[in-house]
C-alpha positions in Angstrom: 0.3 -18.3 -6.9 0.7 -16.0 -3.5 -2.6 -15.0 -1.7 -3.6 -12.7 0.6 -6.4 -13.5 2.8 -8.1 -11.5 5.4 -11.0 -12.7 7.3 -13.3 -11.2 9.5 -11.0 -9.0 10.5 -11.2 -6.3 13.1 -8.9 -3.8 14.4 -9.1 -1.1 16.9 -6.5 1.6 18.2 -6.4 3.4 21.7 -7.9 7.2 22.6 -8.6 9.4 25.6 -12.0 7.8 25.9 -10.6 4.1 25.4 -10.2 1.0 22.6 -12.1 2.7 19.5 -13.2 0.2 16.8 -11.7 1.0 13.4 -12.2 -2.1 11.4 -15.5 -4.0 11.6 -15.0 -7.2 10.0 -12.9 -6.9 6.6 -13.3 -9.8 4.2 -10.7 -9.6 1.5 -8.6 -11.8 -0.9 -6.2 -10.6 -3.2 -4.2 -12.9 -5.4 -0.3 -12.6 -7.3 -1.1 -10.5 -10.5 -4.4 -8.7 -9.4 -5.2 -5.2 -8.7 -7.8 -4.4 -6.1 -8.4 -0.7 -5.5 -9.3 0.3 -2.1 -11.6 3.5 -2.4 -13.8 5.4 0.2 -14.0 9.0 2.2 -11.7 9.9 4.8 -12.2 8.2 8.1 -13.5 5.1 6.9 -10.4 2.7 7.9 -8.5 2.1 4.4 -5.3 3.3 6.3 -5.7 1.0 9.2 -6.2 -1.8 6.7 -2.5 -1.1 5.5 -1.0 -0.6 8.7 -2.7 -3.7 10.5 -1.3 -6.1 7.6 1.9 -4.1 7.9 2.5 -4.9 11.9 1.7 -1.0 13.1 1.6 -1.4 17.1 -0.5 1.6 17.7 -3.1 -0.9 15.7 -4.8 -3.8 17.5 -6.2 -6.8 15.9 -9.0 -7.7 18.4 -10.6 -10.3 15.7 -10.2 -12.2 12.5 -7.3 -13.1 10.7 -4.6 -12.7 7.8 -2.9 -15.1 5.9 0.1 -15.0 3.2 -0.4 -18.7 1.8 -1.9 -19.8 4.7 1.0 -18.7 7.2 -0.5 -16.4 9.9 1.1 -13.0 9.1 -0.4 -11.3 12.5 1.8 -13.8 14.4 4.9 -12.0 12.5 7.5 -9.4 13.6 7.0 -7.0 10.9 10.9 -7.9 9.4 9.2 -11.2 9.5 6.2 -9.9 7.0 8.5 -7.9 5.3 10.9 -10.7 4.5 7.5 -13.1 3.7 7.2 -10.7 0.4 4.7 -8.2 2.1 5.3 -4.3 1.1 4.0 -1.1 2.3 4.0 2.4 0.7 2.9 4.5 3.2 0.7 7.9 2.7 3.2 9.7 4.6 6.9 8.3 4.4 9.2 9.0 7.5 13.0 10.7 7.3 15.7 8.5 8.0 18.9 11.2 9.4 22.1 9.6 8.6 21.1 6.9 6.4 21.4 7.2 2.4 19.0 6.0 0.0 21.9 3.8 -1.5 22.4 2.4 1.5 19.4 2.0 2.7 18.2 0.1 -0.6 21.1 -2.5 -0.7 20.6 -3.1 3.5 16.7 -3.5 2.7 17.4 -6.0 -0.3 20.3 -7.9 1.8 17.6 -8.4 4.9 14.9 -9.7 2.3 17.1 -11.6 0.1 19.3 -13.3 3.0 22.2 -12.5 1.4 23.9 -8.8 -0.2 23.4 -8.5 -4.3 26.4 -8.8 -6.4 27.3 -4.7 -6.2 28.1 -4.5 -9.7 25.1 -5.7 -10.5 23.1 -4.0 -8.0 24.2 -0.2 -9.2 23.1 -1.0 -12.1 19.7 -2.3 -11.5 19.5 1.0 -9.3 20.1 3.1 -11.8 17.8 1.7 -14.3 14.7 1.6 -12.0 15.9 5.3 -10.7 16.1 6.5 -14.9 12.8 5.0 -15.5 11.1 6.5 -12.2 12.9 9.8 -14.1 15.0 10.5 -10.1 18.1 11.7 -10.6 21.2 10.0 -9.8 22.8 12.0 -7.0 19.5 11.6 -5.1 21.2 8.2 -4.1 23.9 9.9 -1.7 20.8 11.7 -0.1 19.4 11.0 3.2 16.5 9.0 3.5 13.2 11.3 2.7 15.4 13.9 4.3 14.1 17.1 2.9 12.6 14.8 0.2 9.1 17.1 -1.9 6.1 14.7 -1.9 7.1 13.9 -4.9 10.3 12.7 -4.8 9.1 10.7 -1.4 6.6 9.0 -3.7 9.2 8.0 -6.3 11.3 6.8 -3.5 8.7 4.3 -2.5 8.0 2.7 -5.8 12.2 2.8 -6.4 12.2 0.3 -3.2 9.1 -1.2 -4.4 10.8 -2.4 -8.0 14.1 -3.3 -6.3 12.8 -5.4 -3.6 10.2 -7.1 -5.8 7.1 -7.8 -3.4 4.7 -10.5 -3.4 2.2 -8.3 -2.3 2.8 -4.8 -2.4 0.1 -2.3 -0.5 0.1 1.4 -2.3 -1.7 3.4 0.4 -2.8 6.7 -1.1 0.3 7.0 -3.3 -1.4 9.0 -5.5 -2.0 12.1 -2.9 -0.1 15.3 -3.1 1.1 14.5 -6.6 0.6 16.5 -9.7 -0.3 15.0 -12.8 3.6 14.6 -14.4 4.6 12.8 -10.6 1.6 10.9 -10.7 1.9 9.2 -14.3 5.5 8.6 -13.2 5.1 6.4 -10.1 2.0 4.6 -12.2 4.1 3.5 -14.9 6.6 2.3 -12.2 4.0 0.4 -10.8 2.8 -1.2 -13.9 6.6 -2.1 -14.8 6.7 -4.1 -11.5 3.3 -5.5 -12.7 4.2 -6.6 -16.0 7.6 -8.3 -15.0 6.0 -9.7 -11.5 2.9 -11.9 -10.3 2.5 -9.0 -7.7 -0.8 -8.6 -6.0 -1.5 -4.9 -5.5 -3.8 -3.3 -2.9 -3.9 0.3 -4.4 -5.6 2.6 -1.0 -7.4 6.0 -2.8 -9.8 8.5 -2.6 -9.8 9.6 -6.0 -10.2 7.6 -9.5 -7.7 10.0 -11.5 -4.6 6.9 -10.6 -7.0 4.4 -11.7 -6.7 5.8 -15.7 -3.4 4.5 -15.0 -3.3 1.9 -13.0 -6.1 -0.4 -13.9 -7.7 -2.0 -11.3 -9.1 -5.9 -11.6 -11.5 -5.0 -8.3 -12.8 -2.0 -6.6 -13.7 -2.7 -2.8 -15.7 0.8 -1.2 -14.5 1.0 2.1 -17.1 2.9 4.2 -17.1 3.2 8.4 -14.6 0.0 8.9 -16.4 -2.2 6.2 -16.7 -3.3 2.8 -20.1 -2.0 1.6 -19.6 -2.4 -2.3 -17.9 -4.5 -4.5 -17.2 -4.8 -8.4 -14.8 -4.2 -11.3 -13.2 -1.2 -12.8 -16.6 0.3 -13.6 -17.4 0.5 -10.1 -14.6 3.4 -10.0 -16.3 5.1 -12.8 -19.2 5.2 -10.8 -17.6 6.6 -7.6 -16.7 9.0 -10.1 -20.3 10.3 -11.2 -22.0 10.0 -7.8 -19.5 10.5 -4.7 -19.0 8.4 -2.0 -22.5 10.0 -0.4 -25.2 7.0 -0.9 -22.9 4.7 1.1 -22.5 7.2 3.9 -26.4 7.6 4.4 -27.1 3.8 4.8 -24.1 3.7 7.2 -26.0 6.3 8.8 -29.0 4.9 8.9 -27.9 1.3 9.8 -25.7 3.3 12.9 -29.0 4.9 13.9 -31.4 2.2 13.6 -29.0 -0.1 15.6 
């Protein structure tokens, strides 16, 4: 059993005017083989949650804490999370000039691993996780993201996620700028790691329209730094009816009466 722990945990980043609170106290647990989806309006800190587990320096833990198993994570490098089973998909996946996906998979998997998989093996497992995320094979000889569509730069992030196997794998907005043939692709991808895994899976989204195919166990609505709402999958079918807007008055109203 891994777990994920975050307590009390707040976060701010730097501006023109100064240290700007982002994250007001996040209480979260997520546990090997659960799915909690993240959902809430733009603004409201569900990025920052993924980037402050995930070591981002422009992010600033001023409070709180995170634990993988009890082993502070915020005292990690973020090789050092990486290698403690902790994986990010980010919204918006850089370039990498001069570095192959091939190689950049087998380098990834040799840092996590401690040691290079048997290559024969290894081009194989590649190309069965590439077939099934339907990515076609000379996209392997291809720089990093390099003129990658969204798509294909989505793809790429669940083909690392099933190689590199996660203990806890963070999916932040993986679902955005994909139409509905991309989108069923990198869900089933997800679910394969999930059904052959004890991955915990923080799935970051706006929308519910991932959540017909990635079912989530929890559904945490993030709104102006905090959790303001939790339950199960109906929860999302809820945010699906009535908006995000009765959670952004009482923010509003709790702001102006404080």
């Amino acid at each position: 059993m891994t777990t994920l722990e975050i307590r009390d945990l707040h976060v701010s980043v730097e501006t023109e005017d100064g240290a700007k609170e982002i994250l007001r106290g996040v209480d979260l647990t997520i546990n090997s083989g659960e799915t909690h989806a993240i959902m809430g309006p733009n603004g409201s800190g569900k990025s920052t949650l993924a980037y402050s587990i995930a070591g981002h320096p422009k992010y600033k833990v001023t409070g709180g804490t995170v634990t993988l198993d009890g082993e502070d994570v915020l005292a990690m490098k973020v090789d050092e999370r990486a290698r403690a089973g902790l994986f990010l998909a980010m919204q918006y996946p850089v370039e990498v000039p001069g570095v192959t996906v091939s190689n950049f998979l087998r380098t990834a998997k040799t840092a996590i691993d401690g040691e290079a998989p048997k290559l024969r093996t290894w081009v194989k497992d590649v190309r069965s996780v590439m077939d099934g995320l339907r990515i076609d094979p000379a996209f392997a000889d291809r720089n990093v993201n390099e003129g990658f569509s969204g798509g294909e730069k989505k793809r790429h992030e669940i083909l690392q996620m099933e190689l590199l196997k996660p203990r806890i794998a963070i999916l932040d907005e993986t679902d955005s700028g994909l139409d509905v043939d991309a989108l069923k692709v990198v869900s089933e991808g997800v679910n394969r790691v999930k059904s052959t895994s004890d991955v915990g899976v923080m799935l970051i989204t706006h929308y519910t329209r991932i959540l017909r195919y990635i079912r989530p166990d929890f559904v945490h609505v993030f709104v102006d730094g905090r959790i303001v709402e939790e339950g199960g999958p109906e929860l999302a079918d809820r945010l699906e009816d009535e908006g995000y807007d009765r959670f952004l008055s009482a923010a509003t109203a709790t702001t102006t009466t404080a």
